[in-house]
RODO-2510 file (C-alpha; in nm, 4 decimals, decimal comma):
residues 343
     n   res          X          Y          Z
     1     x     0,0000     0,0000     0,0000
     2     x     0,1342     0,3723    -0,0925
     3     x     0,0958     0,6194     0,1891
     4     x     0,0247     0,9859     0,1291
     5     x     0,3874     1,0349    -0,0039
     6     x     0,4170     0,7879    -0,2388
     7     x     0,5904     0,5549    -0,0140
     8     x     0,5137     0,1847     0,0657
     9     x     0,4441     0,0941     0,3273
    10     x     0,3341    -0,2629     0,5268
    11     x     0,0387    -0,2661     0,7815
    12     x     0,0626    -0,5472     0,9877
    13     x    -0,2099    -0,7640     1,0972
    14     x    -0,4462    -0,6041     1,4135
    15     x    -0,7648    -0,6298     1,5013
    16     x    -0,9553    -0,3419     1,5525
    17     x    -1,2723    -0,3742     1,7673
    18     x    -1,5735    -0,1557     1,7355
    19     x    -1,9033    -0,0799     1,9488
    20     x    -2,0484    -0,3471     1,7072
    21     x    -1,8520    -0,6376     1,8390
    22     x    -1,7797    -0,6808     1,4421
    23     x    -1,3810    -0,7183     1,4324
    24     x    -1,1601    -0,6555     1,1222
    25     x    -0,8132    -0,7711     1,0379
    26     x    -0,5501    -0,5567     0,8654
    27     x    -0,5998    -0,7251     0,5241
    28     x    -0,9416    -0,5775     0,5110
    29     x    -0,9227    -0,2724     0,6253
    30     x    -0,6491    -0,2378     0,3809
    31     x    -0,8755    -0,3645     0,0907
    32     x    -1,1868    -0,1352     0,2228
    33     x    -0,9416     0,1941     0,1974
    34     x    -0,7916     0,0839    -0,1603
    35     x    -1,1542     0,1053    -0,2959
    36     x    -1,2599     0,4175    -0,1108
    37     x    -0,9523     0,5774    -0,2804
    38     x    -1,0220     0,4217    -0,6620
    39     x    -1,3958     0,5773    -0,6034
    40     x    -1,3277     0,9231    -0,5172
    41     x    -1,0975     0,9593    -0,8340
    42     x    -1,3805     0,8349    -1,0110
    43     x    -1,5519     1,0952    -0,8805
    44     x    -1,3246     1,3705    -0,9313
    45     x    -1,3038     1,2455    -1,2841
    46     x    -1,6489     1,2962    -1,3601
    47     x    -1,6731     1,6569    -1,2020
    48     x    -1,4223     1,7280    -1,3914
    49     x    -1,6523     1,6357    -1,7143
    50     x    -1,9082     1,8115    -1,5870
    51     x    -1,7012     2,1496    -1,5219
    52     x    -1,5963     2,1475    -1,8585
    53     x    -1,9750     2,0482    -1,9890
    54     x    -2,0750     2,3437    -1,7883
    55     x    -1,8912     2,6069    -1,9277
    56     x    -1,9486     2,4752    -2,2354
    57     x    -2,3276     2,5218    -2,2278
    58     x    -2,2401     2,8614    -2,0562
    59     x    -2,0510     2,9660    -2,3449
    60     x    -2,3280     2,9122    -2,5897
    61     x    -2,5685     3,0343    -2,4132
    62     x    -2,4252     3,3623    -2,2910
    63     x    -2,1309     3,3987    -2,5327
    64     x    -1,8372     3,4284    -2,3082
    65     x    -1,5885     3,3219    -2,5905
    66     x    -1,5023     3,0380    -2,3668
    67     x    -1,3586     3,1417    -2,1015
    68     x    -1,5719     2,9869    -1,8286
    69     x    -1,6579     3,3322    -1,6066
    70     x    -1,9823     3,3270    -1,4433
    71     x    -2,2238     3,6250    -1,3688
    72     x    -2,5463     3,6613    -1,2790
    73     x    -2,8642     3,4200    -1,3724
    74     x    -2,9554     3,4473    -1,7765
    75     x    -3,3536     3,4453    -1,8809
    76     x    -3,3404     3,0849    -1,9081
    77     x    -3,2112     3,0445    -1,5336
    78     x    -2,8657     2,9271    -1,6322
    79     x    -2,5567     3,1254    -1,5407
    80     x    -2,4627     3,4946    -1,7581
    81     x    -2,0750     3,5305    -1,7765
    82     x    -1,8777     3,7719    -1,7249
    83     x    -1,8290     3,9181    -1,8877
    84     x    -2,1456     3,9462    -2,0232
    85     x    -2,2892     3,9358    -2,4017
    86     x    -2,5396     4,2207    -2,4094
    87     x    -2,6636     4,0961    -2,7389
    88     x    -2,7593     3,7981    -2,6524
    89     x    -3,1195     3,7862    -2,5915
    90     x    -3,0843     3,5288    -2,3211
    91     x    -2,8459     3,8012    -2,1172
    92     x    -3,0119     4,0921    -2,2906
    93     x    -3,2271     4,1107    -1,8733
    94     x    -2,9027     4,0941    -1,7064
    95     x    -2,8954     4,3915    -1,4631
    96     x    -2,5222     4,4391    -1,6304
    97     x    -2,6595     4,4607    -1,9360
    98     x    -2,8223     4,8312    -1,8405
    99     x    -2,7401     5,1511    -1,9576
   100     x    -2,5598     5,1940    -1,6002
   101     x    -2,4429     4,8778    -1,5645
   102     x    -2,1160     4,7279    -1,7119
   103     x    -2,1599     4,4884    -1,9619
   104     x    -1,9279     4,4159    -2,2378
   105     x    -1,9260     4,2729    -2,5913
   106     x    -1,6315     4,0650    -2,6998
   107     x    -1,3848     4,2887    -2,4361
   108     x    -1,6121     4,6354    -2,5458
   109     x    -1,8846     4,8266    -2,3104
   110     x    -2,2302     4,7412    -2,3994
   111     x    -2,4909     5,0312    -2,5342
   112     x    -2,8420     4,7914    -2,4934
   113     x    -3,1146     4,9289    -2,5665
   114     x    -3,3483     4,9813    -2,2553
   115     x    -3,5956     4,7670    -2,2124
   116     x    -3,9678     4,8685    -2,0798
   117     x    -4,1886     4,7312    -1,8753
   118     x    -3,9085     4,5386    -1,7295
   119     x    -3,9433     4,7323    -1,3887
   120     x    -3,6889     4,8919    -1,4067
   121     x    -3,6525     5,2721    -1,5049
   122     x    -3,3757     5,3058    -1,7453
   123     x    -3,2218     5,6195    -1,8992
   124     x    -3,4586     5,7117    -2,1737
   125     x    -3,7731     5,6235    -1,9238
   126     x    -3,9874     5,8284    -1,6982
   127     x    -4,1543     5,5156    -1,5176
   128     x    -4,1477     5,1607    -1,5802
   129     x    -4,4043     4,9493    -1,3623
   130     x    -4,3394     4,6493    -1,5316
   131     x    -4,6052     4,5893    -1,7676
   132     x    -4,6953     4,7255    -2,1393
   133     x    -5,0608     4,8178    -2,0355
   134     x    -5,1720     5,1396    -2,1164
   135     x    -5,3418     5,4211    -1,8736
   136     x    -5,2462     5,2997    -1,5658
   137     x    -5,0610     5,5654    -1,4940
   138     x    -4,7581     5,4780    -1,6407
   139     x    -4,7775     5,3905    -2,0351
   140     x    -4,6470     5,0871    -2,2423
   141     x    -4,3728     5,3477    -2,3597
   142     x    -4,2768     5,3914    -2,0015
   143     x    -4,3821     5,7363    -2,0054
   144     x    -4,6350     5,8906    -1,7362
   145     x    -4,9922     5,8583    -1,8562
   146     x    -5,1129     6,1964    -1,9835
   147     x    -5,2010     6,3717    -2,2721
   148     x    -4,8774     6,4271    -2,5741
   149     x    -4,7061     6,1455    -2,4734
   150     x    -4,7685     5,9668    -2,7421
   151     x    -5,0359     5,7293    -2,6434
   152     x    -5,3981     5,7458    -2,6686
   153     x    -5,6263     5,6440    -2,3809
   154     x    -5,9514     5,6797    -2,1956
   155     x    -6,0710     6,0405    -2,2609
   156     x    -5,8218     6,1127    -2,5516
   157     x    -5,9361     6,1102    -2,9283
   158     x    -5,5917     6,1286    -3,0245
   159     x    -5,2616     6,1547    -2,8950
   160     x    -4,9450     6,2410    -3,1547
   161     x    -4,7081     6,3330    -2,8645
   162     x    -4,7000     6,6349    -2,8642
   163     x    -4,8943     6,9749    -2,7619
   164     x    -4,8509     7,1458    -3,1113
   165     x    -5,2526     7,3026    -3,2481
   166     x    -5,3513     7,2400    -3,5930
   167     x    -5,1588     6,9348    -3,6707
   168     x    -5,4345     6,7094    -3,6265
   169     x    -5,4388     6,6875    -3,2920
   170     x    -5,4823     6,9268    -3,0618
   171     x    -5,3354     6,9822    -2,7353
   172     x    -5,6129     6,9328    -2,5707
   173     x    -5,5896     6,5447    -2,7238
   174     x    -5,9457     6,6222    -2,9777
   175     x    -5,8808     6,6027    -3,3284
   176     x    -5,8331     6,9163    -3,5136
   177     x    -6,1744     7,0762    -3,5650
   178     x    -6,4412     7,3441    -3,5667
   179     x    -6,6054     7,3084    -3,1524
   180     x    -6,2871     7,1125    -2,9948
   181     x    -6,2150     7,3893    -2,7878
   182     x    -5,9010     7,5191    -3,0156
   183     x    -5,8716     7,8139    -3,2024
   184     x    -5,7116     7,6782    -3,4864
   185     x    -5,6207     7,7686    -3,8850
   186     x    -5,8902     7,9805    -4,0335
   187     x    -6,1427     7,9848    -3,6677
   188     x    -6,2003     8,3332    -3,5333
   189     x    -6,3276     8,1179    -3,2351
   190     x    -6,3553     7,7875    -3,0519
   191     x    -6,5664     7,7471    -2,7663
   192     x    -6,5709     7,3878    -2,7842
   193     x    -6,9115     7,2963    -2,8685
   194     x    -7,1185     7,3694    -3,2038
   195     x    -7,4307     7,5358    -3,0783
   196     x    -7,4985     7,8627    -3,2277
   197     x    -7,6207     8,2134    -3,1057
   198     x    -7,4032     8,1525    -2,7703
   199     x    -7,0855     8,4121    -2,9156
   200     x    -6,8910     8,1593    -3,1425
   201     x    -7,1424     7,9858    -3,3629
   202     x    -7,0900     7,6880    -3,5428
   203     x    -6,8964     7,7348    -3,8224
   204     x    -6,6650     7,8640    -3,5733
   205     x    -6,6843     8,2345    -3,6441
   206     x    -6,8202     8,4868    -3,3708
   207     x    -7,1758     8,5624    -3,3582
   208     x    -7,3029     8,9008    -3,4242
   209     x    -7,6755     8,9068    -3,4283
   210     x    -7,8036     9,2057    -3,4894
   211     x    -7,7847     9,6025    -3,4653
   212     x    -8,0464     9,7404    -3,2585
   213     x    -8,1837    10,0851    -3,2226
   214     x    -8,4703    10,2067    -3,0294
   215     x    -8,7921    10,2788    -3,2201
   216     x    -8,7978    10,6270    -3,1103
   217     x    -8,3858    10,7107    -3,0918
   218     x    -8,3258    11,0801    -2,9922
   219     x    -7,9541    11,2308    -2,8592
   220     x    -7,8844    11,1655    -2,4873
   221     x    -8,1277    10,8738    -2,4676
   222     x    -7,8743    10,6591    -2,3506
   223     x    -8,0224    10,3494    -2,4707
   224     x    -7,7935    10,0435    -2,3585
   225     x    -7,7148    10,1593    -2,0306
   226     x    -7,8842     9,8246    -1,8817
   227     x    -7,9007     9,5221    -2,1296
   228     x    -8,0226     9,1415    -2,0110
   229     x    -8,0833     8,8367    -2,2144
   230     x    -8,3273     8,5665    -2,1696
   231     x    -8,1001     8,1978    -2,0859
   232     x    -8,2367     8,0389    -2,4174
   233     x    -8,1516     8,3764    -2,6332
   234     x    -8,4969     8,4824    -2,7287
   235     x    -8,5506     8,7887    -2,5491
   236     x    -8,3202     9,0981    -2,5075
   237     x    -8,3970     9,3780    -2,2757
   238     x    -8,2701     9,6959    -2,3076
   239     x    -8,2701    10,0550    -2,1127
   240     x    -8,2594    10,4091    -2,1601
   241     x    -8,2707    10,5981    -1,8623
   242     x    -8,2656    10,9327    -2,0184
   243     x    -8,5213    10,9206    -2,2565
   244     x    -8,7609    11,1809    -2,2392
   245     x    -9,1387    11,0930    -2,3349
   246     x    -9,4176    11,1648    -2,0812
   247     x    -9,6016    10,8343    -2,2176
   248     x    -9,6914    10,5669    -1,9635
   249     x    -9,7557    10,2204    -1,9567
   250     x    -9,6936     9,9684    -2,2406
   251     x    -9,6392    10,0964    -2,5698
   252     x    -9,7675    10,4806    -2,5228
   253     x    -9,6479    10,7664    -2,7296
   254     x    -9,2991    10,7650    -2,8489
   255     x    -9,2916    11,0915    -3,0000
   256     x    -9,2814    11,3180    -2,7087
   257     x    -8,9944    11,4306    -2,5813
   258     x    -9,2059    11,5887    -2,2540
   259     x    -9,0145    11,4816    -1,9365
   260     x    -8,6772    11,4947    -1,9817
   261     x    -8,4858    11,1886    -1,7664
   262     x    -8,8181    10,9698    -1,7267
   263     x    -8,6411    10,6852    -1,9105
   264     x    -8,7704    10,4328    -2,1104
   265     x    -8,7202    10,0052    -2,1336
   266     x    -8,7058     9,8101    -2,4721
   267     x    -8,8331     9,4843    -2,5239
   268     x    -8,6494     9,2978    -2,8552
   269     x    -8,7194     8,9405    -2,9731
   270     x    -8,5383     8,6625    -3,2012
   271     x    -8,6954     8,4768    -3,4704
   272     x    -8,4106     8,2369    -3,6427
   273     x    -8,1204     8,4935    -3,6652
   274     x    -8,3990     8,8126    -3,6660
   275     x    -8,4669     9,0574    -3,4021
   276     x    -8,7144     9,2876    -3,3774
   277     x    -8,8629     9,5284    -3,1383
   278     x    -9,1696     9,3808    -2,9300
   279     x    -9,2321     9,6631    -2,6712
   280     x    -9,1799     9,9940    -2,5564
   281     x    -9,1947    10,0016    -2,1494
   282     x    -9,2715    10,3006    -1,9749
   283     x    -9,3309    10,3185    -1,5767
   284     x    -9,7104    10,3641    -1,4572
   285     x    -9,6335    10,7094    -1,2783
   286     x    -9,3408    10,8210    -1,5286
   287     x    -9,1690    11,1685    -1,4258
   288     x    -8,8970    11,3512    -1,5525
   289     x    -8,5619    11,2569    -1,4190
   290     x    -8,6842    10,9199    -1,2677
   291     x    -8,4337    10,7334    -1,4641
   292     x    -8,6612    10,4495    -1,5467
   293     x    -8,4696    10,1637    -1,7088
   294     x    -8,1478    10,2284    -1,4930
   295     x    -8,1471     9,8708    -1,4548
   296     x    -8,2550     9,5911    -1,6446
   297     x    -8,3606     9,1850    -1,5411
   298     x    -8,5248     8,9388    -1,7636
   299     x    -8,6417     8,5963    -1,6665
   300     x    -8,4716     8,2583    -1,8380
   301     x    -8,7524     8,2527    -2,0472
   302     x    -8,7871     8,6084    -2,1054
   303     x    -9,1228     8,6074    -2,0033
   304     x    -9,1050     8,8581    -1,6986
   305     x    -8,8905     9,1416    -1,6923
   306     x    -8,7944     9,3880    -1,3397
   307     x    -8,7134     9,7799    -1,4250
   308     x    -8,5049    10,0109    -1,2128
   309     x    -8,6011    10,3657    -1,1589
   310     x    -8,3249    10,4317    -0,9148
   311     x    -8,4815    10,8249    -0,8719
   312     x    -8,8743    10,7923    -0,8613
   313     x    -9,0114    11,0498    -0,6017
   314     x    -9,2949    10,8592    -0,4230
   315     x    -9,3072    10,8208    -0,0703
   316     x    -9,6119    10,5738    -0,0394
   317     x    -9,6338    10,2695    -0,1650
   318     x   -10,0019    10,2767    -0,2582
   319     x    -9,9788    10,6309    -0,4544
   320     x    -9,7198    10,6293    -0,6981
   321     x    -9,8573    10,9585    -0,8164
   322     x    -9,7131    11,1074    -0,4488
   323     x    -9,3849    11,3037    -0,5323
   324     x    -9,2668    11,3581    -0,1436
   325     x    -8,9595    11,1164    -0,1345
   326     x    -8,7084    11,2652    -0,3764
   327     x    -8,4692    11,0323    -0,5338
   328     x    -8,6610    10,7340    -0,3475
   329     x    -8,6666    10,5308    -0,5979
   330     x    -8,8315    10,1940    -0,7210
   331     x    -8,8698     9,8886    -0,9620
   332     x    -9,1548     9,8054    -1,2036
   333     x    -9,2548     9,4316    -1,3056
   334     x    -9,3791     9,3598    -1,6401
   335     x    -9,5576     9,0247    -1,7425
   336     x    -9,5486     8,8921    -2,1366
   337     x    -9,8392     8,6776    -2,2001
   338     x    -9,8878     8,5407    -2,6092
   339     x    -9,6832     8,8259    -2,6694
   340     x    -9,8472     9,1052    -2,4752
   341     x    -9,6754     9,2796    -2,1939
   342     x    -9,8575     9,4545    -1,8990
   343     x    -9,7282     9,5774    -1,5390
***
């Protein structure tokens, strides 16, 4: 038998007892240690295949020009080596294989491409949860969900990436057109719907409806001081507190020019794109320099109408015709009923 240094050397018979009561001579124990030591070089032998399998199947998978190195675990679980083949698909997840990591191609730094919805941000990326869905708050591009970056989602019509109007879409995400809200190209006005006779009709140009003048127009009338529209555009009321006829009631004589200051109300109407005048309001008590018509109201459906006179005289309510309050002022009601108006 060799010993450790290559020397023989003779074991003489013994017995060796154990706990078991089994005893063994010299002979055997010799023969038990000769083929413990033929097995473990069979073992080492076949590690040593499978070392050199290994890197083999490392090499191809990963690219490392054979030279064995190991890195970090590949897509298909296996080993990446270093160092590592960016272009490799199968390393193309290794964390060296990011734009701040060190990866190298055949001895040269890797430039890979960043990949989203890996979970990672990369240079390039705003956000990256790790998917490729869209509008959940961070975008299959790996950009923030929002309008102009580049992809459309719930509540967009469009998205081109950018907030540039007139291109064909909008910053506001609409396409390009008369009522999305954008004053675009040959518009005078967008007010993002396409209803007309509300200031920008439907064609997209601003609506002017008409000129009107008071029946009975005379210098220092001041008509327009006080103007109110109906909500649904039908009726327009208009004052002027310095007119001067001494007519009262609903549509008196407008001729006379007999109380200077006793204002006057106008009452104008739409039919399609039309107006005309429908009535000429005067107070029930009028007086000169009551400045009836110093304020105008008109109900939504321009059916009832409230007049200011901010300097009638009376001081009693139930005599109008009493003149003993200067300046006290009041307000006159008028009522349109298939078309006729009374206070």
């Amino acid at each position: 038998m060799l010993d450790a240094g290559g020397r023989t050397r003779a074991y003489a018979p013994a017995q060796v007892s154990h706990s078991t009561g089994l005893t063994l001579s010299g002979d055997t124990l010799e023969g038990i240690l000769s083929h413990a030591a033929i097995a473990c070089e069979h073992f080492a032998m076949r590690l040593a295949s499978l070392a050199v399998l290994s890197a083999a199947l490392f090499a191809a998978s990963c690219g490392d020009n054979g030279n064995g190195a190991r890195g970090t675990p590949d897509a298909s679980g296996g080993l990446c080596p270093v160092p590592v083949d960016c272009n490799n698909p199968a390393c193309a997840t290794d964390v060296k294989c990011r734009p701040d990591g060190g990866g190298e191609i055949d001895g040269g730094i890797a430039n890979p491409t960043p990949i989203c919805g890996d979970g990672h941000v990369d240079n390039g990326e705003v956000c990256d949860d790790g998917n490729k869905v869209d509008g959940d708050g961070c975008d299959s591009t790996c950009t923030v969900t929002g309008c102009g970056n580049g992809v459309t989602t719930t509540g967009e019509a469009c998205d081109d990436g950018n907030l540039v109007d007139g291109d064909g879409c909008d910053r506001n995400c609409t396409r390009t057109a008369c009522g999305n809200g954008i004053t675009t190209g040959a518009e005078a006005c967008d007010d993002g719907n396409t209803a007309n006779w509300d200031g920008c009709d439907n064609a997209c140009t601003q609506s002017v409806f008409t000129y009107v003048k008071a029946s009975n127009t005379n210098a220092g009338d001041t008509l327009g001081s006080s103007v109110a529209i109906s909500a649904d555009g039908s009726t327009l009321v208009v004052g002027a507190p310095q007119e001067a006829s001494d007519a009262v009631g609903v549509n008196g004589d407008q001729t006379s020019n007999a109380a200077k200051g006793a204002g006057a109300v106008y009452v104008f109407v739409r039919t399609g794109t039309a107006w005309t005048q429908q009535a000429y309001l005067k107070a029930s008590n009028t007086g000169a320099n009551d400045q009836f018509g110093f304020s105008v109201a008109v109900s939504a459906d321009g059916s009832t109408v409230a007049v200011g006179a901010t300097e009638e005289d009376s001081g009693d309510p139930a005599d109008p015709a009493n003149n003993a309050a200067i300046d006290a002022g009041a307000v006159y009601v008028f009522a349109r009923a298939n078309g006729t108006w009374t206070q």
